[in-house]
C-alpha positions as CSV (number, residue, x, y, z in Angstrom):
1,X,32.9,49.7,35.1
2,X,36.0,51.3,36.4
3,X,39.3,48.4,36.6
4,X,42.5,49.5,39.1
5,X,45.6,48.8,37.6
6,X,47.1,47.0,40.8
7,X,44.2,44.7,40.0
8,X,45.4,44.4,36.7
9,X,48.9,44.0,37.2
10,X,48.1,41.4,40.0
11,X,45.6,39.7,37.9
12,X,48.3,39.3,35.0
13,X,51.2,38.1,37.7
14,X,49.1,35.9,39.3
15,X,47.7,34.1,36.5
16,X,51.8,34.1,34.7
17,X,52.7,32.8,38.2
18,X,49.7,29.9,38.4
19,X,49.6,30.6,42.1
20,X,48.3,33.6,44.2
21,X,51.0,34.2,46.7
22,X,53.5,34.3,44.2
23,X,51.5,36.7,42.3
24,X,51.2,38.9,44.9
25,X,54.7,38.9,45.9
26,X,55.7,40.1,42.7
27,X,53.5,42.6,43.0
28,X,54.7,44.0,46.6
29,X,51.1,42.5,48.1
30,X,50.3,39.9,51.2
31,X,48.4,36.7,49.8
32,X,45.4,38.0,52.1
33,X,44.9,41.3,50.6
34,X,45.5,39.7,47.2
35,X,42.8,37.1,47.6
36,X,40.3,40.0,48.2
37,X,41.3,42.3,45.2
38,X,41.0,39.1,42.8
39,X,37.6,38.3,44.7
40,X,35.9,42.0,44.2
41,X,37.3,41.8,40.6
42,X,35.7,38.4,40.3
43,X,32.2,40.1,41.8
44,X,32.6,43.2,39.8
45,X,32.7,41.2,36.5
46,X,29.8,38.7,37.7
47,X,32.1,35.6,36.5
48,X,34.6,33.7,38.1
49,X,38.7,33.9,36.8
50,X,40.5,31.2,38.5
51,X,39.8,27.5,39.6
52,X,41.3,27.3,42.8
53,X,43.1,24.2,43.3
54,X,45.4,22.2,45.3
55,X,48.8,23.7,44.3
56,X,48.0,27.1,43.1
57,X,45.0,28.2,40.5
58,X,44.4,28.4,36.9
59,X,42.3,29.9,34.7
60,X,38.9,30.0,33.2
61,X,37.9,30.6,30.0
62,X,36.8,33.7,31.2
63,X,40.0,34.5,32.4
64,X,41.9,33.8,29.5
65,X,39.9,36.2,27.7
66,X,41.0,39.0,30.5
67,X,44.5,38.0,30.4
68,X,44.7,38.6,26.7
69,X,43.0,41.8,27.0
70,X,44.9,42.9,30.1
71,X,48.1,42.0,28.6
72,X,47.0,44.5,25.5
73,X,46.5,46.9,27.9
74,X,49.7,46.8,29.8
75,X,51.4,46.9,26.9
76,X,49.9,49.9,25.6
77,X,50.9,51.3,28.8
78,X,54.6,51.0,28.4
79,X,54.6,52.0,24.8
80,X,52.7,55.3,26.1
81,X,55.4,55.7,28.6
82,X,57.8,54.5,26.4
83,X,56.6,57.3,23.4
84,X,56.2,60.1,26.4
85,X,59.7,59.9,28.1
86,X,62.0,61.6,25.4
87,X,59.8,65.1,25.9
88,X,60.5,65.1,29.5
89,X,64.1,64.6,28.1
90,X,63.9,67.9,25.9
91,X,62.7,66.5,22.9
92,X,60.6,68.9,21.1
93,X,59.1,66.9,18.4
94,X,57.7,63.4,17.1
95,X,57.4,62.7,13.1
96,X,55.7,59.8,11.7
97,X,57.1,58.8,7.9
98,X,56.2,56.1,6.5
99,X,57.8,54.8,3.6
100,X,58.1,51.8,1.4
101,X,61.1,48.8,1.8
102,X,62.9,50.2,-1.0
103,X,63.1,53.5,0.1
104,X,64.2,52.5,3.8
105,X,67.1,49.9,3.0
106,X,68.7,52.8,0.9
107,X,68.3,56.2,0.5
108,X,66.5,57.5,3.7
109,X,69.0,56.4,6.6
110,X,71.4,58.8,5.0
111,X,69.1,61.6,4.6
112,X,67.5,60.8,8.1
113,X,71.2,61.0,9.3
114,X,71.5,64.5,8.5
115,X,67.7,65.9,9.6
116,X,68.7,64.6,13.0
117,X,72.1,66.2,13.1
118,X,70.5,69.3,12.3
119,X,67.5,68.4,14.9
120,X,68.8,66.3,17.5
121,X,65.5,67.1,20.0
122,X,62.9,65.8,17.4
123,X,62.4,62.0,17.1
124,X,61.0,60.1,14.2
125,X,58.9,57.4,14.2
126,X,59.7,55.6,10.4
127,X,57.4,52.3,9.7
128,X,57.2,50.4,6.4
129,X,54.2,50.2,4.5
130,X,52.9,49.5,1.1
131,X,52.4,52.8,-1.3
132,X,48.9,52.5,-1.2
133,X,49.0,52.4,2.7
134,X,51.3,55.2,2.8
135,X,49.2,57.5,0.7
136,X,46.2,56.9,2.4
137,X,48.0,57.4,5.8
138,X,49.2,60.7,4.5
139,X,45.7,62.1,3.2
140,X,43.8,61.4,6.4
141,X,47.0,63.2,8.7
142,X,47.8,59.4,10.1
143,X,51.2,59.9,8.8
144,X,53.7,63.3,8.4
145,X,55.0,62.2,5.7
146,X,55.9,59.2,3.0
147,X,58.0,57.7,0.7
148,X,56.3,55.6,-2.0
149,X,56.7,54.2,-5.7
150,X,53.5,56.1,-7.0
151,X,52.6,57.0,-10.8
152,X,48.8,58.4,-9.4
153,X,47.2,61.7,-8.1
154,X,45.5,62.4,-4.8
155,X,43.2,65.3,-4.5
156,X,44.7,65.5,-0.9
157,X,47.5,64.7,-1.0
158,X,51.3,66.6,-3.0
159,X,54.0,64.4,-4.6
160,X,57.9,65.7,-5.2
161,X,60.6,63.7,-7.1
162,X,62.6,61.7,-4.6
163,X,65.2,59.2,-6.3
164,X,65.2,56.9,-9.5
165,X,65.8,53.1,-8.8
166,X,65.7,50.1,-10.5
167,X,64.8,46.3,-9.5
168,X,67.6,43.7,-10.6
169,X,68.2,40.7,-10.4
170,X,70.9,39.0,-7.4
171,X,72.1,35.2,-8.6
172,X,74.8,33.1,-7.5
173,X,78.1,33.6,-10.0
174,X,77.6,29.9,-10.7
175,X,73.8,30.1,-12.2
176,X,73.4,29.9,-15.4
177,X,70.7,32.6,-16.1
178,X,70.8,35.8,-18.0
179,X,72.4,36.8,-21.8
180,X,74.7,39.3,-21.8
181,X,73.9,40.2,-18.3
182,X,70.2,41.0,-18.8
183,X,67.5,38.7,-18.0
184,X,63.5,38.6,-18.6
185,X,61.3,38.6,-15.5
186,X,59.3,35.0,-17.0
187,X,62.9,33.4,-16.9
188,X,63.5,34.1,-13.2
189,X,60.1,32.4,-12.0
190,X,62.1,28.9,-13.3
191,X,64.4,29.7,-10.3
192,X,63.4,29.4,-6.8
193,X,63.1,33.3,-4.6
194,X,64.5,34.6,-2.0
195,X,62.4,37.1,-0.5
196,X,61.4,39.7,2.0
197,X,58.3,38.6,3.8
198,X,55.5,38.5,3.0
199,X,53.3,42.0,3.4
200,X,56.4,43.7,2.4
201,X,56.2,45.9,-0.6
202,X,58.6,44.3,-2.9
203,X,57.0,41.2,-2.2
204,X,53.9,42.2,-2.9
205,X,55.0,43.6,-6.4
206,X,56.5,40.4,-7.6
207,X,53.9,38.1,-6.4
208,X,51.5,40.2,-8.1
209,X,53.7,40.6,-11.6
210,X,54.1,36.8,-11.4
211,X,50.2,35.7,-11.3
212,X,49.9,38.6,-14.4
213,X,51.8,36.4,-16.4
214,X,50.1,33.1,-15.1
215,X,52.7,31.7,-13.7
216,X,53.0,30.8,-9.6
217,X,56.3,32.3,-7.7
218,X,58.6,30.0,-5.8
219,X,60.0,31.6,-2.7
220,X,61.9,29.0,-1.2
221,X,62.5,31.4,1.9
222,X,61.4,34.3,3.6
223,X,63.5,37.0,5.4
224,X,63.2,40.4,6.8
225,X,65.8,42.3,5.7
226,X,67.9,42.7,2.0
227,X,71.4,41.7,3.9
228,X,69.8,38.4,4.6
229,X,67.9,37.9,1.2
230,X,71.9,38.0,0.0
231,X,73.4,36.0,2.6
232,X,71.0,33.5,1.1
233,X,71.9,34.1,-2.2
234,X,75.7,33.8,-1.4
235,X,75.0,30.6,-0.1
236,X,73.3,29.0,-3.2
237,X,69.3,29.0,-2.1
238,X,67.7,30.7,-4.9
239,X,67.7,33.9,-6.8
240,X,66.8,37.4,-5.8
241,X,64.9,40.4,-7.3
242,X,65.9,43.7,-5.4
243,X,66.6,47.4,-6.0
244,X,69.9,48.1,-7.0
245,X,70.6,51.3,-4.5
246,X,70.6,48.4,-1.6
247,X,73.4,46.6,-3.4
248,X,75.8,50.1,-3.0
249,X,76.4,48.7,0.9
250,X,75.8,44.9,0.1
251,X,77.9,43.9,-2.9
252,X,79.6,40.5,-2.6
253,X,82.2,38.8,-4.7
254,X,79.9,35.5,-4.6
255,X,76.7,36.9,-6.7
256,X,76.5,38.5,-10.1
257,X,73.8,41.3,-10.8
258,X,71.6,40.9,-13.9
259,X,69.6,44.2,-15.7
260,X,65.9,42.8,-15.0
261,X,64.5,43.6,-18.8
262,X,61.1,45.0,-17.9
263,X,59.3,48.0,-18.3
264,X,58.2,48.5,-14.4
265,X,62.0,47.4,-12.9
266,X,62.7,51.1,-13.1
267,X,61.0,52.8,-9.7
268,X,60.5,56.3,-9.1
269,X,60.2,56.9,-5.7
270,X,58.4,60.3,-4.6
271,X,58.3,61.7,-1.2
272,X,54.7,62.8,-0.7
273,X,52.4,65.2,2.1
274,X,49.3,66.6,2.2
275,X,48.8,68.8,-0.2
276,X,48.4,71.7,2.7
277,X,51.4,72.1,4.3
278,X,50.9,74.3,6.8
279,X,49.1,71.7,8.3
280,X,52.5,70.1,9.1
281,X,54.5,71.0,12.1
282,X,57.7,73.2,11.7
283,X,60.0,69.8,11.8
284,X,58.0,68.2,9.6
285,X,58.4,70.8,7.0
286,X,61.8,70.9,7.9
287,X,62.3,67.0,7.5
288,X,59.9,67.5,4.0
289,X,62.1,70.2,2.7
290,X,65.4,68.2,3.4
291,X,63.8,65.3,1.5
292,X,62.9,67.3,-1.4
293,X,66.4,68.7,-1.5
294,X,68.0,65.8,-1.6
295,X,67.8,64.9,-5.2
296,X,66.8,67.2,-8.4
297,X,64.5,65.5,-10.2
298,X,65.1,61.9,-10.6
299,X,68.8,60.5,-10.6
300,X,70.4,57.9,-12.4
301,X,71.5,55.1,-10.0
């Protein structure tokens, strides 16, 4: 079955505008003309779309299910357009790097920064995902390139030294928690969290450290990004656990940073790609190689 996409588009405006004249004015149609197009899509799909009715039309339950598929569809529409447009404006290149929330809210802006000084006609698609994701991503050529916390081997896929971190803890001066500045993971879970959301990598960690130990996690709120986990903070709604490289552009009078006294609060974060590398295009070596360059081994924060 083949659909036009003036049908579509007129479908969609029509049922957003709960009346078909309106719906075809938006879409540069008479009412007639638009009547017939909805009735051959109607016949075409053997089921009706709209209940006609006094002051315009609504829709079935068959037509609910087409709007949310057309809806998909137009929207994959623009993001093709969207993701096409910089080549007819000279760009020469599109890199996908995923990487995980550590590794974006510090080090790789910077580094970023200078690949696209050095490349400003290739574009770079970065999206956060867990480790696991990424790796997986990487191995079956889903992603150029990551950035993960990862102490395992791939058969498929390389892994280079990136940059050291380390989780700490982010408290209000006024709280009462920590000796000597250093503090045991077990004595944060009395505190309430302030978090990234959920599905985010950090997230995920702690979560997962906390029901290790037995012991439930209380994130009093969610956020998506580290600047508000310590606007929060600042203002007295819990505690924070984050890496201490995001703290370089975020430090505030109004908290105090505590050592987190645990074995796996020190990160290693290693740039990976598949193990081939010929495989990648010339910019995505390039953008590999200036990650790899960026830091000797792993660096003391």
């Amino acid at each position: 079955m083949h659909y036009s996409l003036v049908d579509i588009k007129l479908f969609v405006a029509i049922a957003d505008a709960g009346n078909v004249s309106r719906g075809a004015a938006h879409c540069f149609l008479a009412p007639s003309s638009a009547s017939l197009r909805i009735k051959q899509l109607e016949e075409s799909l053997g089921t009706r779309l709209f209940s006609r009715e006094a002051r315009g039309v609504s829709l079935t339950r068959a037509g609910q299910v087409m709007l949310e598929h057309c809806r998909r569809c137009l929207a994959e529409l623009e993001q093709m357009h969207a993701n096409l447009a910089p080549y007819a404006q000279g760009v020469k290149s599109h890199l996908t790097l995923f990487a995980n929330s550590t590794a974006i809210a510090s080090y790789l802006p910077e580094d970023l920064s200078t690949f696209l000084l050095a490349y400003p006609a290739v574009r770079v698609s970065l999206e956060e995902r867990l480790s696991h994701e990424i790796v997986a991503a990487v191995a079956e050529g889903r992603a150029d390139i990551g950035v993960v916390t990862w102490g395992e081997e791939h058969p498929d896929v390389t892994f280079w030294p990136y940059h050291e971190d380390e989780l700490i803890i982010v408290a209000p001066v006024a709280t009462e928690l920590g000796q000597g500045g250093k503090v045991r993971f077990v004595e944060c879970l009395a505190h309430p969290i302030i978090s990234l959301t959920r599905g985010t990598a950090i997230h995920t960690f702690l979560v997962g450290k906390a029901a290790a130990l037995g012991y439930p996690i209380d994130v009093r709120i969610q956020v998506a990004g580290f600047s508000a986990v310590i606007a929060l903070v600042c203002s007295g709604a819990g505690i924070a656990i984050v890496p201490r490289s995001v703290m370089r552009s975020l430090q505030n009078e109004r908290v105090k940073t505590l050592s987190l006294q645990e074995p796996w609060a020190v990160r290693h974060l290693t740039v990976c790609a598949r193990s081939d590398e010929k495989r990648l295009s010339i910019h995505a070596q390039a953008l590999l190689h200036q990650l790899r360059d960026s830091s000797v081994g792993f660096d003391a924060v």
